[in-house]
C-alpha positions in Angstrom: 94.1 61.7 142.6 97.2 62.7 141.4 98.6 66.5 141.6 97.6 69.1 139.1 100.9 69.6 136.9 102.8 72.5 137.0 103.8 74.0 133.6 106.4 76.0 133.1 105.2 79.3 131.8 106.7 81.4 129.0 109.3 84.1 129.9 107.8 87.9 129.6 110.3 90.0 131.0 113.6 90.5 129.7 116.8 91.8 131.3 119.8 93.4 129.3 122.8 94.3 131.8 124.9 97.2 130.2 128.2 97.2 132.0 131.1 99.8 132.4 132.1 99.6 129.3 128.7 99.6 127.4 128.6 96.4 126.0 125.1 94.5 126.6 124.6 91.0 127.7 123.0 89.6 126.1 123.9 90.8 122.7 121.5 89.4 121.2 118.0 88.6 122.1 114.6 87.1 120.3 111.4 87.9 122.6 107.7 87.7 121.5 104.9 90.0 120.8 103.8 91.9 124.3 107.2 90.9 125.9 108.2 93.8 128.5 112.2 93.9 127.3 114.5 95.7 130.6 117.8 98.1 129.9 119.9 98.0 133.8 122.3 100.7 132.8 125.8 99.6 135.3 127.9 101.9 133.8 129.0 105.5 135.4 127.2 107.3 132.6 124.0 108.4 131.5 123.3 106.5 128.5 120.7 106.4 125.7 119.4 102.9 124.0 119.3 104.2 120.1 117.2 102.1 118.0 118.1 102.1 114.0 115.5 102.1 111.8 114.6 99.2 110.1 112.5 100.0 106.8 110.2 98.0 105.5 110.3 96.7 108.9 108.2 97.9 112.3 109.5 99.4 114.5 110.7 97.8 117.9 110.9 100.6 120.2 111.3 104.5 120.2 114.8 105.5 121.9 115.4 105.0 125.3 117.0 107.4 127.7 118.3 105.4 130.7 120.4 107.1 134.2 123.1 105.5 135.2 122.4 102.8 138.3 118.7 102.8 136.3 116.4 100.7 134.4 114.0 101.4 131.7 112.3 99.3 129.0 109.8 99.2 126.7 106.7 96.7 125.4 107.5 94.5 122.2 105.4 95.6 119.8 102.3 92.9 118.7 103.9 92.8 115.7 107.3 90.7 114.3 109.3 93.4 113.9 113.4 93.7 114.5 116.1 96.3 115.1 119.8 96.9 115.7 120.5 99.5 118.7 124.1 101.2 119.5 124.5 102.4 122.9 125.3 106.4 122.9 126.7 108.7 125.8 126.0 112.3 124.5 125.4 111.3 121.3 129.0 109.3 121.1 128.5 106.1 120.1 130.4 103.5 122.4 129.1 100.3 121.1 127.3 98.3 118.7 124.7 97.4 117.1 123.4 94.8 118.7 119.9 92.9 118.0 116.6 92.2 119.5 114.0 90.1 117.2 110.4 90.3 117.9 108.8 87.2 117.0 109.6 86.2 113.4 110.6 90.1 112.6 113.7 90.4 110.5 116.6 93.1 109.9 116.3 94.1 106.5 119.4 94.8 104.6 118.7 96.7 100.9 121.3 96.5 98.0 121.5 99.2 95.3 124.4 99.5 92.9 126.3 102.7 93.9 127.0 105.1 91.4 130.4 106.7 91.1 131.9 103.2 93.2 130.7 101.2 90.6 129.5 98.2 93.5 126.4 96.7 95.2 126.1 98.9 98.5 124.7 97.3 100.8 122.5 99.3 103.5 123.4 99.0 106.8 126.1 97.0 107.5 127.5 95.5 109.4 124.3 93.9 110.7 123.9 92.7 114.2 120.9 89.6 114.7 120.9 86.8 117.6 121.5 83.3 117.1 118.8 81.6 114.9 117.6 85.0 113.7 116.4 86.2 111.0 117.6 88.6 107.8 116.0 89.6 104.7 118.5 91.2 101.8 116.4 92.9 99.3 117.5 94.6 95.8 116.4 98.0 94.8 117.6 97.9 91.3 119.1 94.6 89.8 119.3 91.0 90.7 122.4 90.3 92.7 124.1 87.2 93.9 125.8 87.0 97.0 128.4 85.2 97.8 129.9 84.4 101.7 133.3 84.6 102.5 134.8 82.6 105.4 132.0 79.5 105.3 132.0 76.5 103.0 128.1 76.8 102.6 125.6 79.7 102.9 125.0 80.2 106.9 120.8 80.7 106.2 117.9 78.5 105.7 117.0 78.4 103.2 120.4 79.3 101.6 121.1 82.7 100.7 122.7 83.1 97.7 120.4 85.6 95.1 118.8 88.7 96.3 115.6 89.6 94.0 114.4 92.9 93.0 111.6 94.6 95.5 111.2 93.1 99.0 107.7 91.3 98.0 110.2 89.0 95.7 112.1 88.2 98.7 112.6 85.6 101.3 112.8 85.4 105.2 116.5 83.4 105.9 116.9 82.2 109.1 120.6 82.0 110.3 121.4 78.3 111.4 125.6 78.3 111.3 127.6 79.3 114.1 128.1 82.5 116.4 130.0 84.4 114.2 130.8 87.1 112.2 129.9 86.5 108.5 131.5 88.6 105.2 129.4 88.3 102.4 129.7 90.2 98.8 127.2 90.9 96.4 127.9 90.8 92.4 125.2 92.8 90.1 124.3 90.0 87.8 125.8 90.2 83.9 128.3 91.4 85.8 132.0 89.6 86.1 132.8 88.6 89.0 136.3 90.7 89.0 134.2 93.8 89.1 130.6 95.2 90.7 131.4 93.3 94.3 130.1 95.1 97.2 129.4 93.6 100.3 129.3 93.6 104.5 128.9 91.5 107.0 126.2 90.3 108.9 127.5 89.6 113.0 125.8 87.1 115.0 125.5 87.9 118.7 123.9 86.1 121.3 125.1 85.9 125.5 
């Protein structure tokens, strides 16, 4: 009778190592519902995990107060949810943001056309998600079309290239280029495209 086999079971704890000079490894992270997700906080300082909100989206975690030489985490919601964080020492930001996604969650980025600049603002940005994760650009006024910068082709699945009007007209893009940085700009439709560009960037962070 042959032995039982031994399946490898899925990972449920999560580490993230902040070191002297706050920066997290890894950047950025994609965990599942019920995941227990651990801050070690290296540095010399007291620090505080600040999570940015993430409307329509849930929310990941409430802010995390963490000693130095100390770890504390949280539970993944049982929910996709997903969330940038910047790392604060008494209330100074020293870095980020940075990205954990929660299942299929995505960071939600909203576009209104800003009124005396005369552009698409797009709210927040920059962006931080992990490799293969996912973003959702949503329009609160017009229909806009968005153009990327420093790639030959749209780095999302499917390509990102319109944003609609209202988030329930929108679709889930999943980022499939490269580890990088990405510049985008958004023109207000009926608009020339010499005028009505706003824009960010959206980072991609992973180890």
């Amino acid at each position: 009778m042959s032995a039982a086999r031994h399946l490898p079971t899925p990972e449920t704890v999560w580490s993230i190592s902040i070191d002297s000079n706050f920066t997290p490894t890894p950047k950025g992270l994609v965990v599942q519902q019920g995941d227990t997700v651990n801050f070690t906080n290296n540095s010399t300082s007291a620090i505080t995990i600040q999570f940015a909100s993430n409307a329509p989206g849930a929310s990941v975690s409430p802010n995390l107060s963490i000693p130095a030489g100390s770890t504390v985490g949280f539970v993944a919601p049982s929910t996709d949810a997903a969330a940038n964080y910047f790392i604060t020492v008494s209330t100074v930001q020293k870095s980020g943001p940075w990205a954990i996604q929660v299942g299929n969650g995505c960071l939600y980025i909203s576009v209104t056309f800003g009124v005396p600049q005369g552009k698409g603002q797009c709210t927040p940005s920059p962006v931080c998600i992990p490799p293969g994760g996912n973003v959702e650009m949503y329009s609160t006024d017009y229909v806009y079309t968005v153009n990327w910068l420093n790639v030959v082709s749209p780095p999302f699945t499917p390509p990102l290239t319109t944003i609609a009007v209202g988030v329930a007209n929108n679709t889930v893009h999943t980022q499939t280029g490269a580890s990088i940085d990405y510049a985008y700009t958004v023109t207000k439709n009926g608009v020339t495209a010499t005028s009505g560009n706003g824009g960010g960037t959206v980072k991609v962070k992973g180890t």
